[in-house]
CHARMM-style PDB file with segment names, atoms N, HN, CA, C and O in Angstrom:
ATOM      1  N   UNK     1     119.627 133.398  72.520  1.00  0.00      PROA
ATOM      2  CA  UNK     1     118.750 133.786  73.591  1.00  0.00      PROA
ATOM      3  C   UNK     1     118.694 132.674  74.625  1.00  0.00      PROA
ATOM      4  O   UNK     1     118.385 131.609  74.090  1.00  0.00      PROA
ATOM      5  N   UNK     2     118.859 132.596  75.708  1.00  0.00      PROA
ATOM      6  HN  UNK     2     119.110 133.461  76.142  1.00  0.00      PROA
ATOM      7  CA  UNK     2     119.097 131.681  76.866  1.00  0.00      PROA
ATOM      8  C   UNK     2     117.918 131.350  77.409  1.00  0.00      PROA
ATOM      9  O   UNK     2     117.610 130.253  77.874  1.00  0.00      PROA
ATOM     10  N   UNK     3     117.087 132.581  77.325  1.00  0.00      PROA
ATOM     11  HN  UNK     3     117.337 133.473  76.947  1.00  0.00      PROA
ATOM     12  CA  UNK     3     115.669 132.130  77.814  1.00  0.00      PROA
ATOM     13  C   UNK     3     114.744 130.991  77.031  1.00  0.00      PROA
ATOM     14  O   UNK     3     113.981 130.233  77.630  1.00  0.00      PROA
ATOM     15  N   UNK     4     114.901 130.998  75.885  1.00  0.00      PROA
ATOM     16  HN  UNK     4     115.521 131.614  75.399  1.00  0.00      PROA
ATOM     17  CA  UNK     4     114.154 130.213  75.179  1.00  0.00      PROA
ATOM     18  C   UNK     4     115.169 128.681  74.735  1.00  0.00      PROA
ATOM     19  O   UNK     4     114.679 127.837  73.984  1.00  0.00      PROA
ATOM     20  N   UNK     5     116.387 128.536  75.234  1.00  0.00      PROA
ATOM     21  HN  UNK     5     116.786 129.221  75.844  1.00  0.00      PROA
ATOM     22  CA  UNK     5     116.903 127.959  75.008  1.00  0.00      PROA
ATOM     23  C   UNK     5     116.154 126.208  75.946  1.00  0.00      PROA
ATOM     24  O   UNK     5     115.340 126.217  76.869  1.00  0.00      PROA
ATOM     25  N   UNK     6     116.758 124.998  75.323  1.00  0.00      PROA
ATOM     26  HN  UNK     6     117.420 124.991  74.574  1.00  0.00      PROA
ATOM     27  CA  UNK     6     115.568 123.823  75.409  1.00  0.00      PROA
ATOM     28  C   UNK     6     116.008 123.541  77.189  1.00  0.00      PROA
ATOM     29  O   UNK     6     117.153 123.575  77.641  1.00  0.00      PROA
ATOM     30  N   UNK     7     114.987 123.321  77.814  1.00  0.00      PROA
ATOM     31  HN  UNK     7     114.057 123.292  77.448  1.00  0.00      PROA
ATOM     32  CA  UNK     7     115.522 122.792  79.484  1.00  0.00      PROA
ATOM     33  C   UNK     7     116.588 121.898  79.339  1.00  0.00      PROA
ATOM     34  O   UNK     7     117.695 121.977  79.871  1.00  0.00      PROA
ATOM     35  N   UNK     8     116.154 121.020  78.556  1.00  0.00      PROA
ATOM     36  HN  UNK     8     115.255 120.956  78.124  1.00  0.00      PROA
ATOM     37  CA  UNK     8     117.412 119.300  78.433  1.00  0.00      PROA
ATOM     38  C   UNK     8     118.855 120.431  78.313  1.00  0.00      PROA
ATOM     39  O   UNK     8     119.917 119.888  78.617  1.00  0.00      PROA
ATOM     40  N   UNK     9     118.916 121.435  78.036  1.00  0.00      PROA
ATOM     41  HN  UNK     9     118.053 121.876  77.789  1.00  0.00      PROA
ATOM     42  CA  UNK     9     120.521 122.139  77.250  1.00  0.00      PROA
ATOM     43  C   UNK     9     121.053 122.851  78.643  1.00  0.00      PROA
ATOM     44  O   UNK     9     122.156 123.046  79.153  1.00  0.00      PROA
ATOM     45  N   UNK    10     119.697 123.130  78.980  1.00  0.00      PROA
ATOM     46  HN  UNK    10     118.801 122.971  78.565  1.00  0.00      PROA
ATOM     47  CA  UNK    10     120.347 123.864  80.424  1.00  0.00      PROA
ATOM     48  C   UNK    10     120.697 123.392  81.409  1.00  0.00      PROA
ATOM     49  O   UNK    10     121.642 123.875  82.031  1.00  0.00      PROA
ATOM     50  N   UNK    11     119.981 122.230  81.859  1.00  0.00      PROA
ATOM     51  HN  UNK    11     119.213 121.837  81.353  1.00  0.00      PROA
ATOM     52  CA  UNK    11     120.178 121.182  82.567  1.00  0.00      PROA
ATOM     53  C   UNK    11     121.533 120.523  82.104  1.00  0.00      PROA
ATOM     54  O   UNK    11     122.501 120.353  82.845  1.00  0.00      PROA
ATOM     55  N   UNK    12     121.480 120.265  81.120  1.00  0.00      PROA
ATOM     56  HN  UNK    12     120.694 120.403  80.518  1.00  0.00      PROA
ATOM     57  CA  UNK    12     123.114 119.852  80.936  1.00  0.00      PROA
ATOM     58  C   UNK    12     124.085 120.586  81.482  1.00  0.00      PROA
ATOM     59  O   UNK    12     124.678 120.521  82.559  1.00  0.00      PROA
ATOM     60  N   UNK    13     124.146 121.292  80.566  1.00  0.00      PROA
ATOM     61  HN  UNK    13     123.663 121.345  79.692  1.00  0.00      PROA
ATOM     62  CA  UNK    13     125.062 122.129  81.075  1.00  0.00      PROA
ATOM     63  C   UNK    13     125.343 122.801  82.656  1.00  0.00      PROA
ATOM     64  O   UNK    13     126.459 123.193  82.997  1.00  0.00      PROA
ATOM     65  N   UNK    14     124.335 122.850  83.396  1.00  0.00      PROA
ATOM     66  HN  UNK    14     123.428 122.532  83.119  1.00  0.00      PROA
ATOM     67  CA  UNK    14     124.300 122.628  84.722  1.00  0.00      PROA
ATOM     68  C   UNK    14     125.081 121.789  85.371  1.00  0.00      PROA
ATOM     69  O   UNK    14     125.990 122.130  86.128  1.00  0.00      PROA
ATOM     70  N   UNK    15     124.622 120.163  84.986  1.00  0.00      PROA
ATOM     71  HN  UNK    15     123.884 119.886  84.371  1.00  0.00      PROA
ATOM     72  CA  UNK    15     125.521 119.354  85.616  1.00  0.00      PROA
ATOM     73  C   UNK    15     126.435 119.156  85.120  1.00  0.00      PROA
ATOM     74  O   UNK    15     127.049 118.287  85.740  1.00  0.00      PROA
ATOM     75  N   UNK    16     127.169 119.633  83.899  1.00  0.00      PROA
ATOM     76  HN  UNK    16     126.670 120.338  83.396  1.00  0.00      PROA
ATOM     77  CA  UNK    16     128.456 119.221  83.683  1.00  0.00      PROA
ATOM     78  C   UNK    16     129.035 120.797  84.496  1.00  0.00      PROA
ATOM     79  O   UNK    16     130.080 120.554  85.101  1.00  0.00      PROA
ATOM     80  N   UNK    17     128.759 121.768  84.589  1.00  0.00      PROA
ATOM     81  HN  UNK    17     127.911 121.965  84.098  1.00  0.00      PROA
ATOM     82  CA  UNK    17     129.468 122.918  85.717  1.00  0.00      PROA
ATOM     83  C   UNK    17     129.400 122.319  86.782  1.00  0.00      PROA
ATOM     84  O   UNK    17     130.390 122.477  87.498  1.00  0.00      PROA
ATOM     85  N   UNK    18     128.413 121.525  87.275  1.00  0.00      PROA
ATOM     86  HN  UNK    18     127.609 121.397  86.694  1.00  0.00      PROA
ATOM     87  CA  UNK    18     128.202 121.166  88.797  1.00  0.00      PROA
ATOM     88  C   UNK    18     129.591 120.029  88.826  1.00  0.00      PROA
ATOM     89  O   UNK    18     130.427 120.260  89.699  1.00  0.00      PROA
ATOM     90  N   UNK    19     129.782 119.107  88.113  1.00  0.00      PROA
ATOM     91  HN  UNK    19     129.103 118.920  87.403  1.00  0.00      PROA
ATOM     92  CA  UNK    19     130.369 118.392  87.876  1.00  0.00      PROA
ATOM     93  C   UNK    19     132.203 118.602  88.134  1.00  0.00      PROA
ATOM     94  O   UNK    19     133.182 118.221  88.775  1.00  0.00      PROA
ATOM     95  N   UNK    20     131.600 119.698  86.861  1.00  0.00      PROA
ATOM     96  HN  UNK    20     130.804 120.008  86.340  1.00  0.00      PROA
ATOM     97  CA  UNK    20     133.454 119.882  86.518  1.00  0.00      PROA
ATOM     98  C   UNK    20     133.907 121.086  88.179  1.00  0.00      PROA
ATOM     99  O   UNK    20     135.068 121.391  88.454  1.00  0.00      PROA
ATOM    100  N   UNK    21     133.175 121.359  88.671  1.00  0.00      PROA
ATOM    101  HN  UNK    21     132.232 121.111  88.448  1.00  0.00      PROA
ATOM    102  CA  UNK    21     133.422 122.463  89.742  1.00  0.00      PROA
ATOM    103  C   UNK    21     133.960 121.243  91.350  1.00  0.00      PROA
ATOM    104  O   UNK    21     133.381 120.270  91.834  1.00  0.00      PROA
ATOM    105  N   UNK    22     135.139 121.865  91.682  1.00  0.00      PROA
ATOM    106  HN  UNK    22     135.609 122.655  91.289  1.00  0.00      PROA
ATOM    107  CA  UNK    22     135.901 120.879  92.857  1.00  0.00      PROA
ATOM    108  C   UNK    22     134.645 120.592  94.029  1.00  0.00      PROA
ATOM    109  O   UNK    22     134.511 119.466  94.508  1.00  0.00      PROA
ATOM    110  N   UNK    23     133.793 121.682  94.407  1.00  0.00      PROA
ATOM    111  HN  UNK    23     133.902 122.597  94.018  1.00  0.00      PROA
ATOM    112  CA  UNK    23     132.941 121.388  95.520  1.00  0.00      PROA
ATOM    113  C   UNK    23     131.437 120.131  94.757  1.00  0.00      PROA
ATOM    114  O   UNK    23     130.873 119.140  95.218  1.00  0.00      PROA
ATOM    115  N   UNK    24     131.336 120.788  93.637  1.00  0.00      PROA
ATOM    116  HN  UNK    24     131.794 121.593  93.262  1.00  0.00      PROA
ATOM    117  CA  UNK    24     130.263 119.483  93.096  1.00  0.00      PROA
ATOM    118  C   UNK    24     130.722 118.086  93.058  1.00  0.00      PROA
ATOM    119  O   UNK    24     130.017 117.077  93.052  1.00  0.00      PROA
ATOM    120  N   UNK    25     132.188 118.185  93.031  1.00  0.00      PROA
ATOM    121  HN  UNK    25     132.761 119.005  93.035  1.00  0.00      PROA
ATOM    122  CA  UNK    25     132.387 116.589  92.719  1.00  0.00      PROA
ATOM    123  C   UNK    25     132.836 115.708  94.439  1.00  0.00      PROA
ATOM    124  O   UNK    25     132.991 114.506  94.654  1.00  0.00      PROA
ATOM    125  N   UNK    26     132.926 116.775  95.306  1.00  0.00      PROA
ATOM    126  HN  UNK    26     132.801 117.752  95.131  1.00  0.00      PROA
ATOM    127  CA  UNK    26     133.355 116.269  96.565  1.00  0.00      PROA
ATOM    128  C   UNK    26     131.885 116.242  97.116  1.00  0.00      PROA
ATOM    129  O   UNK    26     131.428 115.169  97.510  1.00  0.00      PROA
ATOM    130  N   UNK    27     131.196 117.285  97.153  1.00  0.00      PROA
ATOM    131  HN  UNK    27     131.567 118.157  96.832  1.00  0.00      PROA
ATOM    132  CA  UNK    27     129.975 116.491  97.555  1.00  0.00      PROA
ATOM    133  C   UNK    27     129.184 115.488  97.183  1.00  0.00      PROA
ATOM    134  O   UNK    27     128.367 114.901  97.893  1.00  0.00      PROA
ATOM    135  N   UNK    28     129.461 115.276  95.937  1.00  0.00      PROA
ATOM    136  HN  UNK    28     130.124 115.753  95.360  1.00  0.00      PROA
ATOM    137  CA  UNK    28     129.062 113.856  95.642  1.00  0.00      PROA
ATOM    138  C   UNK    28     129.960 112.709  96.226  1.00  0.00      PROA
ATOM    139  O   UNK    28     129.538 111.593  96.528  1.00  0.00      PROA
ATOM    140  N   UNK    29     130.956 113.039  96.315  1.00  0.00      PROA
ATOM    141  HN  UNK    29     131.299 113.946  96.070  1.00  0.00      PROA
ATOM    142  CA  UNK    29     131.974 111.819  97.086  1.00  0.00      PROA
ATOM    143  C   UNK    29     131.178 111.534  98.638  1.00  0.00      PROA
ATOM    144  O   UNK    29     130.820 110.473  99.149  1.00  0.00      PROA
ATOM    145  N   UNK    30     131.070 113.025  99.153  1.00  0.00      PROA
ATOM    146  HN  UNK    30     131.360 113.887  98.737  1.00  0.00      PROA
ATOM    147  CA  UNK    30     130.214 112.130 100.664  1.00  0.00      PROA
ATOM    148  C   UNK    30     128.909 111.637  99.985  1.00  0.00      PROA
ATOM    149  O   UNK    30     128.809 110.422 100.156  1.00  0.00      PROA
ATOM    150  N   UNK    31     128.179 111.997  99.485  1.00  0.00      PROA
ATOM    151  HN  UNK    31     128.259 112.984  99.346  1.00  0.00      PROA
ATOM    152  CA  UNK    31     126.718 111.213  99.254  1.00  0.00      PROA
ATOM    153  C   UNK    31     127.087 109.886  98.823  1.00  0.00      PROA
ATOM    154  O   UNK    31     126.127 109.171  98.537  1.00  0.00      PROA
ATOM    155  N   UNK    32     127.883 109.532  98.740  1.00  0.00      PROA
ATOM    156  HN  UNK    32     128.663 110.113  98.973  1.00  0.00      PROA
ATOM    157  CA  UNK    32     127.582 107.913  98.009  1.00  0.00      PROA
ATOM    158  C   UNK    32     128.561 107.353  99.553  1.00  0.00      PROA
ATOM    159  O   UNK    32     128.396 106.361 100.264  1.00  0.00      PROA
ATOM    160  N   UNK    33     129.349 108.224  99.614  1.00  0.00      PROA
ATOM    161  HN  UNK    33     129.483 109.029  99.036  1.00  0.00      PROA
ATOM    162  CA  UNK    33     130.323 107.889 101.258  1.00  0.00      PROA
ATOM    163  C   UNK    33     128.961 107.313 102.421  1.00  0.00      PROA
ATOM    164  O   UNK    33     128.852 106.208 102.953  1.00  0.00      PROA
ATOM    165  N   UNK    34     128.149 108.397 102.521  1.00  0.00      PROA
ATOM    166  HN  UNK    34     128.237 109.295 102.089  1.00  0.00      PROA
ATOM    167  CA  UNK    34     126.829 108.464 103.208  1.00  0.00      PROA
ATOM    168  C   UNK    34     125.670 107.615 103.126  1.00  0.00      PROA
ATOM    169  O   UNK    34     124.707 107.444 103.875  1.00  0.00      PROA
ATOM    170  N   UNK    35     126.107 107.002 101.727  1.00  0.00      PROA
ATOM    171  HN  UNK    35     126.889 107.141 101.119  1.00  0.00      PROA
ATOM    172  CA  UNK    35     125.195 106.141 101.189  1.00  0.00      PROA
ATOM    173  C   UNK    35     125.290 104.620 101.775  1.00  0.00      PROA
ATOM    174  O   UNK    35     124.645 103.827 102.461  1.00  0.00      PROA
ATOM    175  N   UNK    36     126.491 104.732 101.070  1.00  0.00      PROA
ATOM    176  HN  UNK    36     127.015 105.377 100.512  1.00  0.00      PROA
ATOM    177  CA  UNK    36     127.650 103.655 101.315  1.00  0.00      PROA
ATOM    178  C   UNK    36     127.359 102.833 103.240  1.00  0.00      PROA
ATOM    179  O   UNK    36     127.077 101.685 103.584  1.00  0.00      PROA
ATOM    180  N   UNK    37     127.680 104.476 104.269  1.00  0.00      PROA
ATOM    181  HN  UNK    37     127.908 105.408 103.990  1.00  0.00      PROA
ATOM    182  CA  UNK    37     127.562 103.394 105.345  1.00  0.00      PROA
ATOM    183  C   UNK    37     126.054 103.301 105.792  1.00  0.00      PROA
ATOM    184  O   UNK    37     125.634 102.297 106.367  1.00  0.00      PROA
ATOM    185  N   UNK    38     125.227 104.425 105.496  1.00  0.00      PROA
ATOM    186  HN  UNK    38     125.568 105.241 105.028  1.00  0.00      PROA
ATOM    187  CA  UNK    38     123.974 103.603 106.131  1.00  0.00      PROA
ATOM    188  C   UNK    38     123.240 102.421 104.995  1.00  0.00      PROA
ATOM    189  O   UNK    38     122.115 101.976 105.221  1.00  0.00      PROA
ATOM    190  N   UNK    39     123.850 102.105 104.069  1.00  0.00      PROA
ATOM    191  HN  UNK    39     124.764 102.467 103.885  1.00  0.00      PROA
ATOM    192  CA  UNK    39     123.628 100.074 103.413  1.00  0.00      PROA
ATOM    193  C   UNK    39     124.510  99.829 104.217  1.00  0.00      PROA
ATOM    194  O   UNK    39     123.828  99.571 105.208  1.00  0.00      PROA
ATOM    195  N   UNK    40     125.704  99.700 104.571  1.00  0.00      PROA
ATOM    196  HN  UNK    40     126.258  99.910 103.766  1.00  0.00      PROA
ATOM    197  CA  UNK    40     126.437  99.008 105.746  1.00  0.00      PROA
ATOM    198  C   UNK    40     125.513  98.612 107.022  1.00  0.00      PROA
ATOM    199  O   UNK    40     125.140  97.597 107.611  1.00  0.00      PROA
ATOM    200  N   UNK    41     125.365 100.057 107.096  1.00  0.00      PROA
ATOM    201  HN  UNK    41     125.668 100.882 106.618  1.00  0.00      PROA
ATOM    202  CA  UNK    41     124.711  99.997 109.262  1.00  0.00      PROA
ATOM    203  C   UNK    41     123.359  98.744 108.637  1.00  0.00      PROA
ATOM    204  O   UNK    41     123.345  97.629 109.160  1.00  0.00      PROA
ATOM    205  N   UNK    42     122.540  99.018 107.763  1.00  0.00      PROA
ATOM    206  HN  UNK    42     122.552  99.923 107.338  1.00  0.00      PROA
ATOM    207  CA  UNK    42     120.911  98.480 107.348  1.00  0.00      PROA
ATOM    208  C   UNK    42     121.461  97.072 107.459  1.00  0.00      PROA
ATOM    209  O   UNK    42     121.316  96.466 108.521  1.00  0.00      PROA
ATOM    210  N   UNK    43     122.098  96.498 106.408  1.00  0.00      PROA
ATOM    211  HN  UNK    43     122.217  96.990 105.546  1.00  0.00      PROA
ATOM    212  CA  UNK    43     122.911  94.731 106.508  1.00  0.00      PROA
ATOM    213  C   UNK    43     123.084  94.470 107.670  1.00  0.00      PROA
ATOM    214  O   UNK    43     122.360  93.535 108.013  1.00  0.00      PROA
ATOM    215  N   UNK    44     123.815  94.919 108.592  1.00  0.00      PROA
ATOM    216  HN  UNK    44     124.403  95.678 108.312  1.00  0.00      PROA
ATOM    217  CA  UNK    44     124.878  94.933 109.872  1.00  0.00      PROA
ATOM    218  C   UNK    44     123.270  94.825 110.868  1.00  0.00      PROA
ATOM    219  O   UNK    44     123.031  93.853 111.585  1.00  0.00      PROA
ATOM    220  N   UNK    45     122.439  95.857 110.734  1.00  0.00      PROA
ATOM    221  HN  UNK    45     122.632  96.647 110.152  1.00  0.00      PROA
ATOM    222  CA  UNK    45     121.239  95.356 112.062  1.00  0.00      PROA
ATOM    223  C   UNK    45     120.412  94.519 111.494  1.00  0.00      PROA
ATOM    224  O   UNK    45     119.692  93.954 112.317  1.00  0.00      PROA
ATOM    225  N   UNK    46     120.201  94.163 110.200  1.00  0.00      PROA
ATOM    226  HN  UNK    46     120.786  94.622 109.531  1.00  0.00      PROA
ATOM    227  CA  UNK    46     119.381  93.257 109.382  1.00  0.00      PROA
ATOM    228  C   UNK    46     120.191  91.657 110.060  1.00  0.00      PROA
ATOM    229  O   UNK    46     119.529  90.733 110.531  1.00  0.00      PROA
ATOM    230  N   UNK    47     121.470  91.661 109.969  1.00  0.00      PROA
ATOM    231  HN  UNK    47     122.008  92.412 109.586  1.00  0.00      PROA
ATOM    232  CA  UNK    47     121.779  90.290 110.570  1.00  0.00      PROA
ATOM    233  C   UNK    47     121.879  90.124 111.474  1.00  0.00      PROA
ATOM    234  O   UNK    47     122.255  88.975 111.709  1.00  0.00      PROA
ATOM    235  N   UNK    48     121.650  91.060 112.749  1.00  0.00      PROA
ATOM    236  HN  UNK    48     121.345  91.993 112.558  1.00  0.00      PROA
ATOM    237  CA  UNK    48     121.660  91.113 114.341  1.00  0.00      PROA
ATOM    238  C   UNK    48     120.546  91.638 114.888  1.00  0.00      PROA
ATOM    239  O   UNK    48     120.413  92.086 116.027  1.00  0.00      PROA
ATOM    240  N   UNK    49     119.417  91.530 113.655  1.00  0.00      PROA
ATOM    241  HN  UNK    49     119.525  91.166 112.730  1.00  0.00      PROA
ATOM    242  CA  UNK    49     118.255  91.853 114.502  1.00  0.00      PROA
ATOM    243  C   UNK    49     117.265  91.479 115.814  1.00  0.00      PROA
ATOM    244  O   UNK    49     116.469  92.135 116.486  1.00  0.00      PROA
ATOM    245  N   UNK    50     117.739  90.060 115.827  1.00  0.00      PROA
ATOM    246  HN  UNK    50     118.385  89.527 115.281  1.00  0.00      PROA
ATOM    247  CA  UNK    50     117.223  89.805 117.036  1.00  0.00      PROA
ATOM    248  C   UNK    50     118.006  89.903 118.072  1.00  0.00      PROA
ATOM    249  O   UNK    50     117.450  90.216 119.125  1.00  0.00      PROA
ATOM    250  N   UNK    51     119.280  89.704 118.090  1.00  0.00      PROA
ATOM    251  HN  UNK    51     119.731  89.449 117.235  1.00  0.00      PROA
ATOM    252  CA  UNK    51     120.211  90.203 119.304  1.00  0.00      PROA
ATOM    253  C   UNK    51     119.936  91.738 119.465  1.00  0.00      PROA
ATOM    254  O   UNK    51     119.741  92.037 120.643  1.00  0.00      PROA
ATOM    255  N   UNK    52     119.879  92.648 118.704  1.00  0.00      PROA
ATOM    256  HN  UNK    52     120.038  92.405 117.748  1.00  0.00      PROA
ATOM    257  CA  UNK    52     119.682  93.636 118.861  1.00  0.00      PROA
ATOM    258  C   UNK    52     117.981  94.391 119.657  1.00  0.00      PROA
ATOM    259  O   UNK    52     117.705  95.385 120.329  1.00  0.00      PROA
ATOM    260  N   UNK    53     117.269  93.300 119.112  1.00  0.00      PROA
ATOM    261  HN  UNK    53     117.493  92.493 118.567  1.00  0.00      PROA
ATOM    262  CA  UNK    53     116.050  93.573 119.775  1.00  0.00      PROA
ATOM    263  C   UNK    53     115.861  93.098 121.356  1.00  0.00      PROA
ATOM    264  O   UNK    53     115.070  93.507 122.205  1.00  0.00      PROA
ATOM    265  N   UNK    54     116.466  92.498 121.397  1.00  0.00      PROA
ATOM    266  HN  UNK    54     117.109  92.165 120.707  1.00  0.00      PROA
ATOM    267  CA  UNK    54     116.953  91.552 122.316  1.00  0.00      PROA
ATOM    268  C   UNK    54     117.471  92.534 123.986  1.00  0.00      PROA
ATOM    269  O   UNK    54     116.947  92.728 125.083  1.00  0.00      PROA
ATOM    270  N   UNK    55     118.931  92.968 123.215  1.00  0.00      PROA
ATOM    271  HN  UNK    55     119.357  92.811 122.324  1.00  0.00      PROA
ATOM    272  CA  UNK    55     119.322  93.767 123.914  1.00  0.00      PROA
ATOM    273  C   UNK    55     118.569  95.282 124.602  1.00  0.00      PROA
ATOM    274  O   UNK    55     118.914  95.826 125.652  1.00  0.00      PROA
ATOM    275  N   UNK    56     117.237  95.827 123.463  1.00  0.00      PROA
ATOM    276  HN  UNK    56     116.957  95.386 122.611  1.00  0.00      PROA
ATOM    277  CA  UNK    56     116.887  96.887 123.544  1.00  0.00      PROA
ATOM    278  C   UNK    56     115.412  96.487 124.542  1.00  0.00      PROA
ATOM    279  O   UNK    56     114.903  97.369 125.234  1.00  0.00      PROA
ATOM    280  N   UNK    57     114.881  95.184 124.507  1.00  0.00      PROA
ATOM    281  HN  UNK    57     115.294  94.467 123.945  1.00  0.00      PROA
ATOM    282  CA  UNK    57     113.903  94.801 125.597  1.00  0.00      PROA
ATOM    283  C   UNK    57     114.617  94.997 126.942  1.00  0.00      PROA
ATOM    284  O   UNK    57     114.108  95.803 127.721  1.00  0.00      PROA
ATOM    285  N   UNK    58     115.854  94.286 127.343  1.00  0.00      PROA
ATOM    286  HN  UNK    58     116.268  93.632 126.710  1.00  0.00      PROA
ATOM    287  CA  UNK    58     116.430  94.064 128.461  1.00  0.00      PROA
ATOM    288  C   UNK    58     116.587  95.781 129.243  1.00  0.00      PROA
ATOM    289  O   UNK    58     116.357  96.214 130.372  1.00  0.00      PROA
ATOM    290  N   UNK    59     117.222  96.540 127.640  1.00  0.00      PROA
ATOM    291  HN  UNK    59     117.409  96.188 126.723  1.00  0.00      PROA
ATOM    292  CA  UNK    59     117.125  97.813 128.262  1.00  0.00      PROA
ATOM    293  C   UNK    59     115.951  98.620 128.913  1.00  0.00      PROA
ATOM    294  O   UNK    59     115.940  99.372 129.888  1.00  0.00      PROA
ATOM    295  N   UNK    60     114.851  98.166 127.950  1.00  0.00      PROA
ATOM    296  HN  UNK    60     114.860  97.556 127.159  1.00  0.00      PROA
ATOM    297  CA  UNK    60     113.632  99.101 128.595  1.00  0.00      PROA
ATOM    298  C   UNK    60     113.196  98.491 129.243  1.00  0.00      PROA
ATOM    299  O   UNK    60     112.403  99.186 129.879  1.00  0.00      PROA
ATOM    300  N   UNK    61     113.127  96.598 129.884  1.00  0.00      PROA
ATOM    301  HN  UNK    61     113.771  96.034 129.367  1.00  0.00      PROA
ATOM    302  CA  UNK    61     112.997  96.385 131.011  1.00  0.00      PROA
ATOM    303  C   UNK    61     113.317  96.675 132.351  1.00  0.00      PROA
ATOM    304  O   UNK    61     112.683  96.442 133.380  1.00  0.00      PROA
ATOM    305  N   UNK    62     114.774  97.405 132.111  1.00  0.00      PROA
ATOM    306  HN  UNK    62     115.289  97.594 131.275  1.00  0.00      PROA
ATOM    307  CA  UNK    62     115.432  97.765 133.512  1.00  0.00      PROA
ATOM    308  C   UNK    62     114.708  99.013 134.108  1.00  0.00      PROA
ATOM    309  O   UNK    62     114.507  99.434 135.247  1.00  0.00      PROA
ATOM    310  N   UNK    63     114.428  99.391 132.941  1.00  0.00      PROA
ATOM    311  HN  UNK    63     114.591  99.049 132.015  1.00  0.00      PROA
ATOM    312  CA  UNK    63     114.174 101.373 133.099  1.00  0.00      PROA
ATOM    313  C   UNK    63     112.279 101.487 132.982  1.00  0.00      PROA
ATOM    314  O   UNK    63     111.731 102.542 133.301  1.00  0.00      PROA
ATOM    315  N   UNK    64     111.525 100.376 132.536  1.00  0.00      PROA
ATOM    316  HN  UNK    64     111.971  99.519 132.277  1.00  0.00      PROA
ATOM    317  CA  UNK    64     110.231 101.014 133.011  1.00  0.00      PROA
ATOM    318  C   UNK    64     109.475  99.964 133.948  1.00  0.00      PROA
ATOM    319  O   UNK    64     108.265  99.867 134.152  1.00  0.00      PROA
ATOM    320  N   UNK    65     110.570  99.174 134.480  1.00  0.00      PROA
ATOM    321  HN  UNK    65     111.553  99.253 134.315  1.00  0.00      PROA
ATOM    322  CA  UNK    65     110.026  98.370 135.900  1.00  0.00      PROA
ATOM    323  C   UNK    65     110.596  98.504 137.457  1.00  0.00      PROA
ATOM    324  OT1 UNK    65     110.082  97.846 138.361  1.00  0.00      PROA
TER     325      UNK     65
END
């Protein structure tokens, strides 16, 4: 009976279909792809944060004076 069968069994078995199926395992390839560059972009403005703030004063100086 499937209905009464334990969540932990169904859930398994879920993700190993999700898994073993070509579109479950490529969308996991972009999520960690996705993951991957915004920790890139976060590091990358984390070490240029003040040039970057920098640059974005100069901008809204031009444009609200």
């Amino acid at each position: 009976m499937r209905a009464f069968e334990p969540f932990q069994n169904r859930a398994r078995k879920g993700a190993v279909r999700f898994l073993r199926d070509e579109q479950g395992a490529e969308l996991i390839e972009w999520a960690l792809l996705a993951l991957l560059v915004a920790l890139a972009s976060y590091i990358a403005l984390e070490a240029l944060r003040d040039e970057v703030a920098a640059v974005f004063v100069r901008l809204l100086g031009r444009f609200l004076h």
